[in-house]
N, C-alpha and C positions, 0 to 999 in steps of 0.2 A: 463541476464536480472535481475537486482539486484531487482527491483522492486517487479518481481515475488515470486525470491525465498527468500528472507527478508520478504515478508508477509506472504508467508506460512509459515515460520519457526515460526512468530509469532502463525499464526493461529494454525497451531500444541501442540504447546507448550499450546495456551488456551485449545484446545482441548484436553490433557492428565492431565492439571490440571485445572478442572473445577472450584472450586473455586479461582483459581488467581485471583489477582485484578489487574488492568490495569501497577500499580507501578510493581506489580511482572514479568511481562511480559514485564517493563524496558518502559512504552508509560507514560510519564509523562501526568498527568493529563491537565496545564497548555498549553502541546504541543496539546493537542486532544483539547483543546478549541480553541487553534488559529489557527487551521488545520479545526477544525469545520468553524470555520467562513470563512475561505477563501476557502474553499472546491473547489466551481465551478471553480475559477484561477486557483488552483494547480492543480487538474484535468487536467483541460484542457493543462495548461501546459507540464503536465508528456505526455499525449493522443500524444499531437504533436511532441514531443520529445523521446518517446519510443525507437526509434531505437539508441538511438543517444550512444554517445563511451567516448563521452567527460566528461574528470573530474569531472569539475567543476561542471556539473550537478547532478556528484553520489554527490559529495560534499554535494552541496544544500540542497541537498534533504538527506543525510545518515548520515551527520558527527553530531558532538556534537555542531559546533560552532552554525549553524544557522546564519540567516541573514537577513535584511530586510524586502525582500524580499518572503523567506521559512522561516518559525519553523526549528528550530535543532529537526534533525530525526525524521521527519514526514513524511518522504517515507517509514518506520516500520508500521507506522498508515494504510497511504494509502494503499500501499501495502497489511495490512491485510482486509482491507474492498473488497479491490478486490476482495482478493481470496472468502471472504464471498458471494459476489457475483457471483462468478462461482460455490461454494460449489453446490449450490441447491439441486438434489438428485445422486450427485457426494460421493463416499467414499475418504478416504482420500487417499486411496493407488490409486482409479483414476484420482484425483488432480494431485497425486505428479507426475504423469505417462504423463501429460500435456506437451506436447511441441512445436517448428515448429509453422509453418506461422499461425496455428490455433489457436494456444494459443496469439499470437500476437494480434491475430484479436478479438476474446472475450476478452483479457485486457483492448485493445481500447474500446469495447465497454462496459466496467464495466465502463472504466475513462469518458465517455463521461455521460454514467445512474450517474455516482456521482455528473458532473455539474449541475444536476436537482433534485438532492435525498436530500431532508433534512438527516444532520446527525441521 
C-alpha cells in the first residue's frame, strides 16, 4: 500500500527534521497547491481505489510525470496528510506498527474526512 508507507516516510522524515520545509521533504510547493485544490476528487478517487494493484494508478498518483488529471507526486502529499490523520495520540513506532484490514479501514476513512477538510 504505497499510499501508506510513502506518507509515513514523509511524515517521519518531517518529524525528525522539524525544521524542513515542504521543498526539503521533496512536496513541491506548486504540487501542494494543486493537490490543495482538488483535494475532495483525489481523495475520493484514492478512497475507491485503495485496493487496487494496477500501475497506472501508482503511476498517477507517485511518478514525476503527472497528468491532467493528478499533480505529479501528490500521493507523497496525500499520503502524508493521512498519516497526519491517524497520528492523533498514536507514537510513531504505533503508526509504523499499523497494518491489515484495519489500517485499510481508517485510510479510507482519513481519504473520505479529506473530501470534507479544508487543506
Amino acid at each position: 500500500m504505497m499510499l501508506w508507507s510513502e506518507g509515513l516516510a514523509v511524515y517521519v522524515s518531517q518529524s525528525l527534521n522539524p525544521g524542513a520545509t515542504t521543498d526539503d521533504l521533496v512536496l513541491a510547493k506548486v504540487m501542494i497547491e494543486q493537490t490543495d485544490a482538488r483535494l475532495p476528487e483525489l481523495a475520493s478517487d484514492l478512497a475507491l481505489n485503495l485496493r487496487s494493484t494496477e500501475e497506472s494508478l501508482h503511476a498517477d498518483y507517485f511518478y514525476a510525470f503527472g497528468t491532467d488529471r493528478v499533480p505529479a507526486r501528490c500521493g507523497y502529499y496525500i499520503g502524508l496528510r493521512v498519516v497526519q490523520a491517524l497520528r492523533r495520540d498514536r507514537s510513531l513506532k504505533a503508526l509504523a506498527g499499523l497494518n491489515g484490514a484495519a489500517l485499510y479501514t481508517e485510510i479510507e476513512d482519513a481519504l473520505r474526512s479529506l473530501q470534507t477538510t479544508p487543506p
